[in-house]
C-alpha positions, 0 to 999 in steps of 0.5 A: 325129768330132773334138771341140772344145774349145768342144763339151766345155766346152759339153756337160760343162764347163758343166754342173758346179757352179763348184768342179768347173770350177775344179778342172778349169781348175786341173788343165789349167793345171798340166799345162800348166805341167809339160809340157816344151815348146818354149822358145817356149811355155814358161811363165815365172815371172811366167806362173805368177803371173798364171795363179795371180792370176787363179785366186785372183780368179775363186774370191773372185768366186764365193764372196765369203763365202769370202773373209773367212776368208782 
């Protein structure tokens, strides 16, 4: 039986502590990054900041405490 995307998020994803999650969610966008694709899907520089920017920002929302040390 195939498995969803929101079947494994929900049964595995969601059950790991917010750094695992943002481990993993970093691992499967830099995969993506490097994986040669169609031009049509390919990932361009501002792609890869943004990805970054918005990683940066969900890791300063979820350890606020963190942040000061940066």
């Amino acid at each position: 039986m195939p498995i969803t995307a929101q079947e494994v998020y929900n049964q595995v994803v969601r059950t790991l502590p917010s750094t695992e999650q943002l481990r993993l969610a970093n691992l499967i966008l830099n995969e993506l990054v490097e994986q040669n694709i169609s031009d049509s899907d390919t990932w361009t520089e501002r792609d890869r900041f943004d990805t970054m920017n918005f990683s940066l920002q969900h890791f300063a929302i979820l350890f606020p405490e963190d942040e000061a040390r940066c």
